[in-house]
N, C-alpha and C positions, 0 to 999 in steps of 0.2 A: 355656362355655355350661352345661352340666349343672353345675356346681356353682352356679353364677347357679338355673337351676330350681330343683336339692333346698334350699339356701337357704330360698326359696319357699314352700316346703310343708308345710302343719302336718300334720303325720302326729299320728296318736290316740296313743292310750295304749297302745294295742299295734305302735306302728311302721308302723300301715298307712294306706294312701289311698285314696279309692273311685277307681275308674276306670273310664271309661266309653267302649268302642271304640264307632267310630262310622267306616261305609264312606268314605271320603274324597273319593270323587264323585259316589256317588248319596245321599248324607245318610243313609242306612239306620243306624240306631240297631242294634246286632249283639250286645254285650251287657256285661255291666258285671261285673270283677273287682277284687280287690285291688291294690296295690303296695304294697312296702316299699323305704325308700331303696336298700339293695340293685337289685333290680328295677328302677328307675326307671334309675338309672345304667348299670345292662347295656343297656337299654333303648336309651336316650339313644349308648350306645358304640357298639349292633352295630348300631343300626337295626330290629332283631329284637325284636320284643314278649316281654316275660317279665313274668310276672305272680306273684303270694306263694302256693301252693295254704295256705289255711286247712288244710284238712283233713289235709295231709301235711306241713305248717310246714316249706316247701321251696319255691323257686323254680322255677318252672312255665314252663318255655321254652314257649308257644304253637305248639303244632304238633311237638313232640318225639318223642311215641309217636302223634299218629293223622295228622301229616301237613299238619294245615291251618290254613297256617302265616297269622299279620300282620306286614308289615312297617310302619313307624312311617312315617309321612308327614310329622306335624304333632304334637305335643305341644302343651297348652292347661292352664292353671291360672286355678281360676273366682275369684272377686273374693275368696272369703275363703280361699283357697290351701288348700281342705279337698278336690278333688275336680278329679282329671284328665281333661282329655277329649283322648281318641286319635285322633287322624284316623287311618286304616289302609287297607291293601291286603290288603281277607282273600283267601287261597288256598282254595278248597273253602268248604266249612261254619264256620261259628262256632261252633256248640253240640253238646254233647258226646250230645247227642240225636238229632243229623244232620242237622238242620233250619239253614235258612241263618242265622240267628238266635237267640237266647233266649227272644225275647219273641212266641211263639207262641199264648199262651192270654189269650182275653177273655172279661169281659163279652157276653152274648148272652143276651137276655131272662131276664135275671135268675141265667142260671147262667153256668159256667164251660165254656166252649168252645174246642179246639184248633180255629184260622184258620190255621193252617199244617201240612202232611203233612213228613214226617221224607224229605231229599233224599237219603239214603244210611244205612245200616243200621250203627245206632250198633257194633254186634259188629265189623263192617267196619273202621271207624275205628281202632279200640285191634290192632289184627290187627296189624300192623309196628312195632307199640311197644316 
């Protein structure tokens, strides 16, 4: 099956794929990282979400150092194989902000407003890592 998936998947010019976690039973959109064939494959192996960190150009086990963790439910490739969607089982917080989500700031009368307060004390999170 995973080699059927990465097959699949047009990854960019830098090896990567958008990817988009998404709670697997309340439909809660949680929030959107990269993959790299790497990643996807560990993915697809342990059940365990791993995502590419940009930033560290290193495999990002989800929940490694702060604990909260996704496990893969479902895997999904959109019609033009450019863009994953995760069904998942988040543990704790999604965002590295401590907030159940990422997508905590809107639109509100013309400015930009947090609509969501941070569920645990991002300091807290990174503490056992």
């Amino acid at each position: 099956m995973s080699e059927t998936m990465l097959a699949a998947i047009s990854f960019d010019a830098n090896g990567l794929v958008a990817a988009i976690a998404q709670q697997h039973d309340t439909g809660e959109v949680l929030m959107m990282a990269w993959m790299s064939r790497d990643s996807v494959a560990e993915t697809l192996a342990t059940g365990q979400v791993c995502y590419w960190s940009r930033s560290r150009k290193a495999l990002w086990r989800k929940g490694e150092s702060s604990g909260q963790t996704q496990r893969l439910v479902d895997m999904r490739l959109d019609c033009d194989g450019d863009t994953l969607l995760l069904l998942v089982d988040q543990t704790g917080v999604a965002c590295h902000t401590g907030r159940h989500n990422c997508f905590f700031r809107a639109i509100r009368d013309e400015q930009l407003a947090e609509i969501a307060a941070p569920e645990i004390d991002p300091a807290k999170l990174y503490a056992h890592g």
